[in-house]
DRENLODO-242676 format. One record per atom (N, C-alpha, C): residue number from 1; residue in one letter; atom name; x, y, z. Coordinates in Angstrom, 2 decimals. Each point is the difference from the previous one (the first is absolute). Layout:
<pts>
PT,NUM,A,CA,X,Y,Z
...
</pts>
This chain:
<pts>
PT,1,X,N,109.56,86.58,147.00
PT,1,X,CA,-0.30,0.32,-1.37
PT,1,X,C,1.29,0.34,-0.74
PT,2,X,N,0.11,-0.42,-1.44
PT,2,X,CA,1.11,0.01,-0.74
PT,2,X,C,0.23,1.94,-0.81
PT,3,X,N,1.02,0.36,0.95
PT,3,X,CA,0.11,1.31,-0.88
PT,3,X,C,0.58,-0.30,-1.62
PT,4,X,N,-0.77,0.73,-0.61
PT,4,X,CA,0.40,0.29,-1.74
PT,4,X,C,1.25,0.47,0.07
PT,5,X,N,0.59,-0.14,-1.42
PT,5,X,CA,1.66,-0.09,-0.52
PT,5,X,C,-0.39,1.53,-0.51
PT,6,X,N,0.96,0.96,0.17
PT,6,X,CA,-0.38,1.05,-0.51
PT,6,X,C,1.40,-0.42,-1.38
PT,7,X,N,0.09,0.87,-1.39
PT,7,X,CA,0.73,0.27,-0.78
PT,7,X,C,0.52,1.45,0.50
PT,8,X,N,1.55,-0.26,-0.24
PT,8,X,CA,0.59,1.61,-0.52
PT,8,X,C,0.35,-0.21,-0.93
PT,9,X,N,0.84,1.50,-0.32
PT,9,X,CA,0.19,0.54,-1.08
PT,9,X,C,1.11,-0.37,-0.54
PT,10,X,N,1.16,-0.95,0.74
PT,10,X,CA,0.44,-1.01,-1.10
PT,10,X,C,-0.51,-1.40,-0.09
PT,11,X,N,-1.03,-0.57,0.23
PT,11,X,CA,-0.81,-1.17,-0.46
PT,11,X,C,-0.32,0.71,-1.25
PT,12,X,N,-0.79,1.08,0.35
PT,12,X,CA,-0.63,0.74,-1.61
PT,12,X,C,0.83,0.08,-0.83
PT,13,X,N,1.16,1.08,0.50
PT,13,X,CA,1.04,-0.33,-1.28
PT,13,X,C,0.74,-0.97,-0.95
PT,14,X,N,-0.08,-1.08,1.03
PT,14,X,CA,0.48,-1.10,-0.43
PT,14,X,C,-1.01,-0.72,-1.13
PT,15,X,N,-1.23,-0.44,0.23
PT,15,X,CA,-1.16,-0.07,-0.78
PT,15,X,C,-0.23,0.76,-1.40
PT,16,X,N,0.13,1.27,0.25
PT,16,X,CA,0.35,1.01,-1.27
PT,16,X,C,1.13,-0.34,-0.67
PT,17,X,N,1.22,-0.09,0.06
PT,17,X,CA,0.75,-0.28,-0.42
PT,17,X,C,0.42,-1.65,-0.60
PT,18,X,N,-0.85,-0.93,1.00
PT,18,X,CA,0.35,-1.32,-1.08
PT,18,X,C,-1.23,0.10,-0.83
PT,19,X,N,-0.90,0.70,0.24
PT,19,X,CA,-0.99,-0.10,-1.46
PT,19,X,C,0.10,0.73,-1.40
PT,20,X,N,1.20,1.17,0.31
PT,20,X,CA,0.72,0.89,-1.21
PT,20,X,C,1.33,-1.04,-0.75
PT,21,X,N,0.49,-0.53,1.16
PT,21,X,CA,0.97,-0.35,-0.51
PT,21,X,C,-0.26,-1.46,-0.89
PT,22,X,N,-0.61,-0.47,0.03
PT,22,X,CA,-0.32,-0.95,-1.66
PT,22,X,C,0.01,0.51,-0.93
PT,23,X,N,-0.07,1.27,-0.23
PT,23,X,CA,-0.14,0.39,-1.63
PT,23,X,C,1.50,-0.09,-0.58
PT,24,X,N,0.63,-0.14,0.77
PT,24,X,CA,1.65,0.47,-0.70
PT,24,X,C,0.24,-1.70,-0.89
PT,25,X,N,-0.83,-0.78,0.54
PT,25,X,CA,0.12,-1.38,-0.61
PT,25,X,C,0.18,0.25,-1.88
PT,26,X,N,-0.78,1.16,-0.57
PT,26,X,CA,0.02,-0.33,-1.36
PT,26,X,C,1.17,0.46,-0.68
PT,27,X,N,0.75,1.20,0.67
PT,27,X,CA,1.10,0.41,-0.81
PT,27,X,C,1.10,-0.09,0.49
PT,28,X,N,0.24,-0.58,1.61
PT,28,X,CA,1.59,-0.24,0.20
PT,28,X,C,0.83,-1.47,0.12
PT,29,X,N,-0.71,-0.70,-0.32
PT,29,X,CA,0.50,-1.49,-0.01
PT,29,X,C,1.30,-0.12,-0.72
PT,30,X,N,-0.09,0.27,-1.62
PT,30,X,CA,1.57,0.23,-0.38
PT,30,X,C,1.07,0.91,0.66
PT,31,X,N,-0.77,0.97,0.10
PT,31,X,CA,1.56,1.31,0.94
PT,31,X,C,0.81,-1.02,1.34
PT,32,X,N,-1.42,-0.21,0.56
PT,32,X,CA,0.88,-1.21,1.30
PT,32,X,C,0.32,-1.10,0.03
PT,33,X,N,-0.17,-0.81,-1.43
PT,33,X,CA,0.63,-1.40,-0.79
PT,33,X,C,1.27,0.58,-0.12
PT,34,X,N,0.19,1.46,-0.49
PT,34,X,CA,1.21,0.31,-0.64
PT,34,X,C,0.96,0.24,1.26
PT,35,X,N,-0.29,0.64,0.89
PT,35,X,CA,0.77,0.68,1.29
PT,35,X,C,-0.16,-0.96,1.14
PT,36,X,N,-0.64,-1.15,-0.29
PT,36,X,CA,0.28,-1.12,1.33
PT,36,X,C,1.46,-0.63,0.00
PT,37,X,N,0.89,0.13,-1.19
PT,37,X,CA,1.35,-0.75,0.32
PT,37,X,C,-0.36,-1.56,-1.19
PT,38,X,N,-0.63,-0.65,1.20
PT,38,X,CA,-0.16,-1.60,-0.72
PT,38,X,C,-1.40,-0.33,0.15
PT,39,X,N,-0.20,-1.03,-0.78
PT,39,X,CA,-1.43,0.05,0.00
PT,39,X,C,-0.79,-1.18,1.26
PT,40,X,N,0.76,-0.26,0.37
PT,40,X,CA,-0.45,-0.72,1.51
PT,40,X,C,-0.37,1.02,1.04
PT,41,X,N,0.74,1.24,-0.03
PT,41,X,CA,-0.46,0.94,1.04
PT,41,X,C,-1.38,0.40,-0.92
PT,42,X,N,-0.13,0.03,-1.46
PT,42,X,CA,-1.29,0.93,0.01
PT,42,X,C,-1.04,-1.35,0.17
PT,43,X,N,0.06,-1.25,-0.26
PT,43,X,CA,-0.70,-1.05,-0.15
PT,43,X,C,-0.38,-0.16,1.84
PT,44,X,N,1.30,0.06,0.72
PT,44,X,CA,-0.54,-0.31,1.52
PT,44,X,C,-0.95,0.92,0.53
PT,45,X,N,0.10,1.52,-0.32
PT,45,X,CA,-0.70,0.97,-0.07
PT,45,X,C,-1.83,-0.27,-0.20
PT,46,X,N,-0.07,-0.70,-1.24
PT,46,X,CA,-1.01,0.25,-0.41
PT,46,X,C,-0.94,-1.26,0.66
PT,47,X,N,1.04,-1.18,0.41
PT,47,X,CA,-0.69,-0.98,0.70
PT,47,X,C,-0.53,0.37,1.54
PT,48,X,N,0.68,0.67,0.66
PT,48,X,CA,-0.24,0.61,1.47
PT,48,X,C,-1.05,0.46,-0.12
PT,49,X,N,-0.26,1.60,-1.08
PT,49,X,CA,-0.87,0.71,-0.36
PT,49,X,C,-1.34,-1.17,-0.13
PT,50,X,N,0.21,-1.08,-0.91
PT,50,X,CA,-1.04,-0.98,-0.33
PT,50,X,C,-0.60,-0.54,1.78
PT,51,X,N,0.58,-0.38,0.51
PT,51,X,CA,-0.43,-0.61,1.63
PT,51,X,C,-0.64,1.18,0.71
PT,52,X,N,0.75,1.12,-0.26
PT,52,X,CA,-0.50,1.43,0.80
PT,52,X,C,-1.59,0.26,-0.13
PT,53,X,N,-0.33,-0.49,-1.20
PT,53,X,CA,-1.11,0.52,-1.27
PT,53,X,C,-0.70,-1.11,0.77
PT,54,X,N,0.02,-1.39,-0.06
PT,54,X,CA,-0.66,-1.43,0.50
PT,54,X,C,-0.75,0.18,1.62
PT,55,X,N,1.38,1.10,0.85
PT,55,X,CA,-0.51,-0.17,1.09
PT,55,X,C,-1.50,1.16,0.31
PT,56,X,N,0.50,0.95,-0.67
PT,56,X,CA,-0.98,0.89,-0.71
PT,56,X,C,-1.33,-0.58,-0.25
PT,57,X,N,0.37,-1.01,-0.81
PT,57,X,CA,-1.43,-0.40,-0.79
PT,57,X,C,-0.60,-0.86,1.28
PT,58,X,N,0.30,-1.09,0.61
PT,58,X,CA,-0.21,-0.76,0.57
PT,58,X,C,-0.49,1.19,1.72
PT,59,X,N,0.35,0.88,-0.16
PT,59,X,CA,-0.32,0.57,1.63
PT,59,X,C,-1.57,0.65,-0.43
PT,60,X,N,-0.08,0.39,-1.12
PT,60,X,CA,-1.11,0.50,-0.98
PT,60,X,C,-1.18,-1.15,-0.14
PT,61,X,N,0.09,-0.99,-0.12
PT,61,X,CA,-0.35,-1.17,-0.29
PT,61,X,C,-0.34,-0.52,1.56
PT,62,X,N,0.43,-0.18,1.04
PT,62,X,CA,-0.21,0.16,1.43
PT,62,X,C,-0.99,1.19,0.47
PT,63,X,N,0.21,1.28,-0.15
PT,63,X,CA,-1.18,1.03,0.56
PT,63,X,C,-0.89,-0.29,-0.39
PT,64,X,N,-0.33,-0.43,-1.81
PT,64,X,CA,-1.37,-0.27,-0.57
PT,64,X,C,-0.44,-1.07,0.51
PT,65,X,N,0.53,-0.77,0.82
PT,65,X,CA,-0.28,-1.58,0.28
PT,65,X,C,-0.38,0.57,1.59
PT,66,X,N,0.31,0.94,0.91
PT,66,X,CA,-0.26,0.36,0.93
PT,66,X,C,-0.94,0.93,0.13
PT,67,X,N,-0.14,0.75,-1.03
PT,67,X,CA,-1.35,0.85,-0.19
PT,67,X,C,-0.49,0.32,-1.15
PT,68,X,N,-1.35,-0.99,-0.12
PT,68,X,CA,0.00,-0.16,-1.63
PT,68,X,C,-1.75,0.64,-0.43
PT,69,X,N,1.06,1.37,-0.03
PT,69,X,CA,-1.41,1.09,-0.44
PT,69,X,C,0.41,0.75,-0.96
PT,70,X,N,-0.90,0.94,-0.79
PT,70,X,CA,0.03,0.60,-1.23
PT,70,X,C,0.16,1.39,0.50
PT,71,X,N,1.21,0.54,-0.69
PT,71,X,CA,0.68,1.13,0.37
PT,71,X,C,1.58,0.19,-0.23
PT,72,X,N,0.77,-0.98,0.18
PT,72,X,CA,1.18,0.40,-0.33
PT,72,X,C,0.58,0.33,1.07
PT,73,X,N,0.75,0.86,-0.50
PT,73,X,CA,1.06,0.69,0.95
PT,73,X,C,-0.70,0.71,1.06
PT,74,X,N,-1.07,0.59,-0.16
PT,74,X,CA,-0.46,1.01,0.51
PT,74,X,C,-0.81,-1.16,1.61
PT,75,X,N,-0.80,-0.76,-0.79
PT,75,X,CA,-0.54,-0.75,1.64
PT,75,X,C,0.94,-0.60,0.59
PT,76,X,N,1.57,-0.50,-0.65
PT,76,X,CA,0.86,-0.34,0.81
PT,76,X,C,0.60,0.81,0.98
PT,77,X,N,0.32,1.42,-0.51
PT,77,X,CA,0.64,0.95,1.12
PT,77,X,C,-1.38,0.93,0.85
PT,78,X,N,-1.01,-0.09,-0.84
PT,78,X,CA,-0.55,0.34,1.05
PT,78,X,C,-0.25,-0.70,1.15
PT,79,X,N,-0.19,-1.51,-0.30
PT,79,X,CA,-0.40,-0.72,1.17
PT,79,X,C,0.91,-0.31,1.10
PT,80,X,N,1.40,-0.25,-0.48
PT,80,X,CA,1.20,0.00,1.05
PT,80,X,C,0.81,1.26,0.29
PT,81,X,N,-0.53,1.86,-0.70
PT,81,X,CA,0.62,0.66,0.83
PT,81,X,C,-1.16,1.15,0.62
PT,82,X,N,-1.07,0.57,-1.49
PT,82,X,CA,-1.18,0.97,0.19
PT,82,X,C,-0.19,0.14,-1.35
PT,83,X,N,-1.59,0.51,-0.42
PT,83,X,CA,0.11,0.46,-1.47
PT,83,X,C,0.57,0.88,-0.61
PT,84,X,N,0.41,0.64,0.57
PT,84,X,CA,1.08,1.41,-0.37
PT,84,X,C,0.96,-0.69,-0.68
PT,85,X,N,0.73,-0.73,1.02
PT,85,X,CA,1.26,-0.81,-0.58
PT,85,X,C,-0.68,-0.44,-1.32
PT,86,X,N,-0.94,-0.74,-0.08
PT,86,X,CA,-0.15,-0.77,-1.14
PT,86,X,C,-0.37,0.67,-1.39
PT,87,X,N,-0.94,1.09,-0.05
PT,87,X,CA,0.02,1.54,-0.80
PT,87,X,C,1.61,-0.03,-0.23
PT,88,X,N,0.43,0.74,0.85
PT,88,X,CA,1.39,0.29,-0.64
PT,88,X,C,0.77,-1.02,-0.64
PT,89,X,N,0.11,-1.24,0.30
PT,89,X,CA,0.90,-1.24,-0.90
PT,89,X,C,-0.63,-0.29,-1.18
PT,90,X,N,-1.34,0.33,-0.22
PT,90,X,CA,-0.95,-0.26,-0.80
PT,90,X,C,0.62,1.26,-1.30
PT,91,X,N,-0.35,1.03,0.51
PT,91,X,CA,0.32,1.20,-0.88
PT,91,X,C,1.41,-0.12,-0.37
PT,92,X,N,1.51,-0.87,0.80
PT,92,X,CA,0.90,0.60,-0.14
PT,92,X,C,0.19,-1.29,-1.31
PT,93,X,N,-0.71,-1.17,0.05
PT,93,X,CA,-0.34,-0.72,-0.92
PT,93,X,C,-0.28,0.07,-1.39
PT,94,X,N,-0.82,0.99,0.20
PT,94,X,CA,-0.55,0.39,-1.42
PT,94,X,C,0.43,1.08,-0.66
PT,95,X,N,1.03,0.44,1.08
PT,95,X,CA,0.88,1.32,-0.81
PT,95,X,C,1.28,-0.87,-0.57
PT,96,X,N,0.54,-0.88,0.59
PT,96,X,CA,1.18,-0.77,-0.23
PT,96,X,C,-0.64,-0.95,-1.36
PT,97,X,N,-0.88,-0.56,-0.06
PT,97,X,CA,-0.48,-1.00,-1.04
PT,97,X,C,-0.01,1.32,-1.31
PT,98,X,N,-0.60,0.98,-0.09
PT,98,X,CA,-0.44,0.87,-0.82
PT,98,X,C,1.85,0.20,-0.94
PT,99,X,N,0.55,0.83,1.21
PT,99,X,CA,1.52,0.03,-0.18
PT,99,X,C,0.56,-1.41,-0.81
PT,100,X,N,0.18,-0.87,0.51
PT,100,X,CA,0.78,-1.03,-0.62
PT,100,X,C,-1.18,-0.29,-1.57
PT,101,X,N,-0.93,0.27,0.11
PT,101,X,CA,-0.78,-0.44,-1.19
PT,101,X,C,0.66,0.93,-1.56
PT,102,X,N,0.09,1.72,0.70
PT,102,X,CA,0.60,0.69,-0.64
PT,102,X,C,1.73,-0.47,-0.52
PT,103,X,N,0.75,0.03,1.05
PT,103,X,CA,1.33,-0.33,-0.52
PT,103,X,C,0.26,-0.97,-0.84
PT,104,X,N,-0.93,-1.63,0.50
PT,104,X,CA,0.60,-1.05,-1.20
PT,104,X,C,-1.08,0.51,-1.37
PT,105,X,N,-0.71,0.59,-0.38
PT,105,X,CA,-0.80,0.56,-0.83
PT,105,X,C,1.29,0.70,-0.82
PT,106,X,N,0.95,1.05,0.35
PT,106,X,CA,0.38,0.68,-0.13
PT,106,X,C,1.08,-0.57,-0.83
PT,107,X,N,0.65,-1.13,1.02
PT,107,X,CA,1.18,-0.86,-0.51
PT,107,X,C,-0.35,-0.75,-1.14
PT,108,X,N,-0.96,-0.77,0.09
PT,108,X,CA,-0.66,-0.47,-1.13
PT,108,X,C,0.11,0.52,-1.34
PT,109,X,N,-0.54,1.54,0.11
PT,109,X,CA,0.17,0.65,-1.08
PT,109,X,C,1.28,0.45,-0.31
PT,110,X,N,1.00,-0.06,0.53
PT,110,X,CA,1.12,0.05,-0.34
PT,110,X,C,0.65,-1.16,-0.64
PT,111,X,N,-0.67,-0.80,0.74
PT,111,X,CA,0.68,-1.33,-0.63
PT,111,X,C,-0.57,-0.26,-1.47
PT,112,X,N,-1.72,0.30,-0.09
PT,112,X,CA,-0.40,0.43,-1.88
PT,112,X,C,0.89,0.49,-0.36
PT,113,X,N,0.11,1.15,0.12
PT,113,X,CA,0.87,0.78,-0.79
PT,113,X,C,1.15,-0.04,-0.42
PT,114,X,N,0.65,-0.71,0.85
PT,114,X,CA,1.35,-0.96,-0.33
PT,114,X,C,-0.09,-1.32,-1.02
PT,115,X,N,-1.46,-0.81,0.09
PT,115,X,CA,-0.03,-0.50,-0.73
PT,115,X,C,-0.36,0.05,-1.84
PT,116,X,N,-1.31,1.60,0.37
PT,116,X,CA,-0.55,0.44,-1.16
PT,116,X,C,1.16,0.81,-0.93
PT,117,X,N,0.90,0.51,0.39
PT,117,X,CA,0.78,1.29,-0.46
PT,117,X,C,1.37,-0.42,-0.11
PT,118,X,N,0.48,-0.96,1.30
PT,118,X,CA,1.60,-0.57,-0.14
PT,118,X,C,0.50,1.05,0.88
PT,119,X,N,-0.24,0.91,0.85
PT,119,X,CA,0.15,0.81,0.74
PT,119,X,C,-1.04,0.30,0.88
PT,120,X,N,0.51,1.04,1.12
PT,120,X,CA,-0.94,0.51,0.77
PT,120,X,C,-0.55,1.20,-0.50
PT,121,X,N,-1.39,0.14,0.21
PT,121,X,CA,-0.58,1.44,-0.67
PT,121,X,C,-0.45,1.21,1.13
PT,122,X,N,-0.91,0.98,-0.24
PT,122,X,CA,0.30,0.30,0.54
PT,122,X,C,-0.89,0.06,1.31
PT,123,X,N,-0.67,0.98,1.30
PT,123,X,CA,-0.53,-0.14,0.94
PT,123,X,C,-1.68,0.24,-0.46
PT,124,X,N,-0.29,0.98,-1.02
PT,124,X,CA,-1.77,-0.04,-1.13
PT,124,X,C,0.11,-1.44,0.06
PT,125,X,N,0.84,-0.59,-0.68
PT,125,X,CA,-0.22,-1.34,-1.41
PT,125,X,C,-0.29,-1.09,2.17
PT,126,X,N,0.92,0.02,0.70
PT,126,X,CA,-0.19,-0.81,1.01
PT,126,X,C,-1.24,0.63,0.81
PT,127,X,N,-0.55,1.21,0.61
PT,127,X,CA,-1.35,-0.23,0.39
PT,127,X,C,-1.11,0.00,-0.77
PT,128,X,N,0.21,0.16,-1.34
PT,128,X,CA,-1.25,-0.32,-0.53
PT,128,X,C,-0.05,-1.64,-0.14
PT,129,X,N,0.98,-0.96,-0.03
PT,129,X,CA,-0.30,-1.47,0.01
PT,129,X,C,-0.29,-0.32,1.35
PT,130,X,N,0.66,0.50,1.11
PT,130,X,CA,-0.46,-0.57,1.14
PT,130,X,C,-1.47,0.31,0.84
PT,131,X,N,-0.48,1.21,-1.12
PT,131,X,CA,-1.44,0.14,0.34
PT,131,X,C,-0.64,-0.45,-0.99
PT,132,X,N,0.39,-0.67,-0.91
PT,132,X,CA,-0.84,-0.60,-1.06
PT,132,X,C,0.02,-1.54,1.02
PT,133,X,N,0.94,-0.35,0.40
PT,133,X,CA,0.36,-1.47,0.47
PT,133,X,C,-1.37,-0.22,1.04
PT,134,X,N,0.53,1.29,1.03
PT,134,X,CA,-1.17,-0.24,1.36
PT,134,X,C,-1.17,0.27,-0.24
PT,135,X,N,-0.42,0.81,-1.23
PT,135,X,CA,-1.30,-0.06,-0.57
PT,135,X,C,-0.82,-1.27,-0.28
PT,136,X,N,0.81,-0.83,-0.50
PT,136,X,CA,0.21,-1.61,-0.62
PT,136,X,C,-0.24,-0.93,1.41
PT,137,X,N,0.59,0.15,0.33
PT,137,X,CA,-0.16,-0.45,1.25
PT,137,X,C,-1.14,0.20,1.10
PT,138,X,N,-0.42,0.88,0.28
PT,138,X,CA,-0.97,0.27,0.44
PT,138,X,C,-1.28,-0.59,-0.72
PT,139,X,N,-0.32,0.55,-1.31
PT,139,X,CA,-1.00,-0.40,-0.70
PT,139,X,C,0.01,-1.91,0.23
PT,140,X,N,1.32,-0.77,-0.14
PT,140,X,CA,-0.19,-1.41,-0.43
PT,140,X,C,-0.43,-0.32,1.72
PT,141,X,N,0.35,0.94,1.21
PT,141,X,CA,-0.49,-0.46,1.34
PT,141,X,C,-1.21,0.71,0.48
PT,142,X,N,-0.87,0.58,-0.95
PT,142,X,CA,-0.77,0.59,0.22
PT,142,X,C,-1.38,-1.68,-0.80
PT,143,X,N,0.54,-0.17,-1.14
PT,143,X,CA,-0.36,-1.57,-0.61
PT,143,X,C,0.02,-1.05,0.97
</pts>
């Protein structure tokens, strides 16, 4: 009989951390256009990143093709480690989605405000748009 793959606690970490780290996509692209030197290092950069993302998608695209049930994340790790595991990737999911929903919300409204004013305003004027935004949002995915 086939013993189960257990996860530690840097599989987890690792998981936590590439699902935080997409959010930085909305506000540092110029800082590291500017501090790459030439733009072949930031262009080779972003093509690697592009294949990294493909193999990503495509290994994603394989599990669902290997176990193709309704659940997500959660019947995937439960079924190849325990449901515990899968609870917890599940929850660490929806704390990380919640998070990144907030920050580009946030940036967003900064970026209004740059556009509405010609400047940045201030942190009132930015969470009241980014809870006006996800309000908006919700309601048009609630439609």
């Amino acid at each position: 009989m086939k013993q189960k793959q257990g996860i530690n606690f840097f599989s987890l970490t690792m998981i936590v951390i590439s699902l935080v780290i997409g959010m930085g996509i909305f506000k540092t692209p110029a800082t590291i256009a500017a501090k790459s030197g030439t733009p072949l290092i930031f262009f080779s950069a972003w093509i690697i990143g592009g294949i990294i993302a493909l193999f990503g998608a495509l290994t994603y695209a394989e599990i669902g093709q290997r176990l193709p049930v309704m659940g997500g994340y959660y019947k995937v790790f439960a079924h190849c480690y325990h449901p515990g595991v899968g609870f917890t990737i599940n929850v660490l999911i929806l704390i990380s989605n919640a998070a990144s929903l907030a920050v580009v919300a946030l940036i967003g409204a900064d970026y209004v405000s740059d556009l509405l004013f010609g400047q940045p305003s201030g942190t009132f004027f930015n969470v009241c748009m980014a809870s006006v935004s996800v309000g908006l949002f919700y309601i048009v995915n609630l439609l």
